[in-house]
C-alpha positions in Angstrom: 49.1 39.9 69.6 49.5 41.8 66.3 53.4 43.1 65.6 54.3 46.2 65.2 55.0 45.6 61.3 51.4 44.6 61.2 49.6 47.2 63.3 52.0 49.6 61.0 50.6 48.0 57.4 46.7 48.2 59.5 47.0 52.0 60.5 48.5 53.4 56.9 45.7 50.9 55.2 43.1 53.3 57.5 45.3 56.6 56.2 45.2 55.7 52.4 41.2 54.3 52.6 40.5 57.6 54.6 42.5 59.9 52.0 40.5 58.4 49.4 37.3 58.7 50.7 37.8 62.4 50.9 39.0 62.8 47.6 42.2 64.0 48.1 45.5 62.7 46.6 47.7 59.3 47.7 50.2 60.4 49.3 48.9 63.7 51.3 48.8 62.1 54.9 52.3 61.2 56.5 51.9 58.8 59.7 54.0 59.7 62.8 54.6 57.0 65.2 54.3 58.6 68.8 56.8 56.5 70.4 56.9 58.2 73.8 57.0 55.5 76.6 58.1 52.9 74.1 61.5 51.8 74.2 63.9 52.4 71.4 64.0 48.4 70.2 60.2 49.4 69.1 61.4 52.0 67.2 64.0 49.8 65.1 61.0 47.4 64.7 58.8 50.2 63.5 62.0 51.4 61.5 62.2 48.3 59.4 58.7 48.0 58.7 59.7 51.2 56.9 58.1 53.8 59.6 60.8 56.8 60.2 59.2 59.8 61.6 58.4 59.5 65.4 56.7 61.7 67.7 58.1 62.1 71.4 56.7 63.9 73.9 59.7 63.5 77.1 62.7 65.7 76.2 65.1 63.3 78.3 63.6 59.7 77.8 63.6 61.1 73.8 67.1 62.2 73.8 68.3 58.6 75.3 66.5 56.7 72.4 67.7 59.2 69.3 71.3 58.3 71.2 70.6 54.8 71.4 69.9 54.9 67.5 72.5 57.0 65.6 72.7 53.8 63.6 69.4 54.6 61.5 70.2 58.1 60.2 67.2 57.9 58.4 65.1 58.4 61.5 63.1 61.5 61.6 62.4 63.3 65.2 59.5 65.3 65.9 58.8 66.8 69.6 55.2 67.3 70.2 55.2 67.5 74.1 54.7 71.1 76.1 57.8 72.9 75.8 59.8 74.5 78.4 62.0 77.3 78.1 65.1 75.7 79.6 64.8 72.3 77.1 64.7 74.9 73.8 68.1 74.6 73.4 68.7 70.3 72.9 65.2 70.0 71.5 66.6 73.0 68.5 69.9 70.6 68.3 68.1 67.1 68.1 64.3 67.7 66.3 63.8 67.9 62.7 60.1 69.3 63.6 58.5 70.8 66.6 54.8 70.4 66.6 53.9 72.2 70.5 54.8 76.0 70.1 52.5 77.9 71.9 54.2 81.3 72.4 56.6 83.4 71.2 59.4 83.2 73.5 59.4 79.7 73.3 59.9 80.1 69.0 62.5 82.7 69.4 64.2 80.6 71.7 64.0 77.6 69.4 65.5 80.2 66.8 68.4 81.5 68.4 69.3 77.9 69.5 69.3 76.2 66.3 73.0 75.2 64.9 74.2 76.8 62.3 74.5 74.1 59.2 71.0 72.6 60.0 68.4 73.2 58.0 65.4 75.8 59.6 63.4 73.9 62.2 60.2 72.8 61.1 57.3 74.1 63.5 53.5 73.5 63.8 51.6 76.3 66.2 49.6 74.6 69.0 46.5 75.9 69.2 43.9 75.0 71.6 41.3 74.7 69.7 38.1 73.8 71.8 39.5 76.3 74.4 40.0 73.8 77.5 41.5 75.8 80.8 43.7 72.7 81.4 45.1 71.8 77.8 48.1 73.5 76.4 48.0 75.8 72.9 48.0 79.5 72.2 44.2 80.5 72.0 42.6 80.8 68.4 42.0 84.6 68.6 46.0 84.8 69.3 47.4 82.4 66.3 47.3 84.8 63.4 49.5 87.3 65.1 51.5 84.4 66.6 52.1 83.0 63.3 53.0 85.9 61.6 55.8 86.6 64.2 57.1 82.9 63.9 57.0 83.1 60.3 59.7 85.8 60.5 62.4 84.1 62.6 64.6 83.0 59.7 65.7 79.5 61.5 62.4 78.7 61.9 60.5 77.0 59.0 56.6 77.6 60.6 54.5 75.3 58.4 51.5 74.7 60.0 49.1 74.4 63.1 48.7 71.6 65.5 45.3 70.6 67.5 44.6 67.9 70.1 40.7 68.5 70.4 39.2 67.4 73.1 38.6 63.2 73.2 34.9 63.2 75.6 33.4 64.9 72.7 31.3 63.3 70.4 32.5 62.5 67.0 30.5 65.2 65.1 31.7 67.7 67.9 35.3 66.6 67.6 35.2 66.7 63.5 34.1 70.5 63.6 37.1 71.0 65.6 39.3 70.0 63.3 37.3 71.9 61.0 37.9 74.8 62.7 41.4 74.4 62.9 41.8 73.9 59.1 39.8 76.8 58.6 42.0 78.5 61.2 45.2 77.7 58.6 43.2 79.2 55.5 42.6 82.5 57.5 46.6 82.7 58.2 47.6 81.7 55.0 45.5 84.8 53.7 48.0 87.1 55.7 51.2 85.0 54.7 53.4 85.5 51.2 52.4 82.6 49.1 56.3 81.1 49.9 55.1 81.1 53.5 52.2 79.4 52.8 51.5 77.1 55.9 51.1 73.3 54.0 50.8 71.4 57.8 47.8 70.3 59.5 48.9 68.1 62.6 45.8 66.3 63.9 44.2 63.1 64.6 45.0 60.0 66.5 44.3 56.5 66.8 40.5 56.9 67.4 40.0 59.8 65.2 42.5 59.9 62.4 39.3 59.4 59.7 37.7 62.0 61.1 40.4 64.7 61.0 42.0 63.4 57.0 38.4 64.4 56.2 39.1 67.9 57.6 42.7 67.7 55.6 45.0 66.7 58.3 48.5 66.1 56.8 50.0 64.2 59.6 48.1 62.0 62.3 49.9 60.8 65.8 49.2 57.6 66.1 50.6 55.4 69.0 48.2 53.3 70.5 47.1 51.7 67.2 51.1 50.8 66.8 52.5 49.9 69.9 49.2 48.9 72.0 48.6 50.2 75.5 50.8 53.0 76.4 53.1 52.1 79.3 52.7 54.4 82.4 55.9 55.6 83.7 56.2 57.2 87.5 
């Protein structure tokens, strides 16, 4: 079985070949670890082979591992799981980015809720972007207005959108989607002052990550490709 050190060096050798290929600059696609289910010892692994941002999805089961490792300050927290209204206030106090708003009470929430001394919370808009009735995300018509209100909450850093499209489509199917969402970004940025500019495209996963650095993703979740097999819990 590969390490995780290993599958780490395989998965950003797939980000830099990919970011190439589209022609855009070394550098421009950060990899986040989605650790959820994993327990924190693979995170000091994943640490040491010089991976610090990680993606959790579980507010508790995240909140016991960033306790478990207050010795790697370096570590850098994002929560990409649905959000609910009474977990705002530990995941303002514990995230450096939230990558799952899908509505405004939940942003102003996060706002209000964010110690003073931090820096503003760094937030991508969920948008359900192939319109599925079961998948979470503001709908596409609604993220302009949505992200001109977030943009105005002054502990709030919004800085771009997030998409999970949906994984039965077909590659060519799936790519447009992240199309659309990056074209989605471009027609927001075109009602934002240019010191709002949203820089954040938050797409792609193990089996798609080429697919969606073609489209200009700045971060893909990748978890499978690190860790293996995600372990089912419940």
């Amino acid at each position: 079985m590969s390490s995780i050190a290993d599958n780490i060096e395989s998965v950003t050798r797939r980000i830099q070949k990919a970011t190439i290929d589209a022609g855009r600059d070394a550098g421009s696609v950060k990899l986040l670890a989605v650790s959820k289910t994993r327990p924190a010892d693979d995170i000091s692994t994943a640490a040491l082979a010089g991976q610090l941002a990680f993606g959790e999805n579980y507010l508790q089961e995240a909140l016991d591992k960033i306790g478990q490792l207050t010795d790697i300050p370096e570590l850098e927290w994002h929560f990409i799981g649905p959000i609910q209204s009474n977990k705002t206030r530990a995941i303002a106090e514990h995230f450096s980015w939230v990558h799952s708003v899908d509505r405004l009470k939940v942003a102003q929430r996060l706002n209000d809720q964010r110690p003073d001394g931090q820096p503003p919370l760094n937030i991508c808009l969920q948008v359900n972007i192939d319109q599925e009735p079961s998948k979470s995300g503001c709908q596409p018509e609604e993220a302009i207005a949505l992200a001109l209100a977030i943009s105005e909450l002054p502990s709030l850093r919004l800085r771009g959108l997030m998409a999970i499209p949906d994984p039965q489509q077909p590659d060519e199917e799936r790519r447009q989607s992240f199309r659309r969402l990056a074209d989605l970004r471009h027609a927001i940025n075109l009602q934002l002052p240019p010191d709002l500019a949203l820089d954040t495209l938050s797409m792609g996963m193990s089996d798609d990550l080429e697919a969606a650095i073609a489209e200009g993703a700045t971060w893909v979740r990748v978890g499978t490709a690190l860790f293996g097999a995600r372990v089912k819990t419940g």
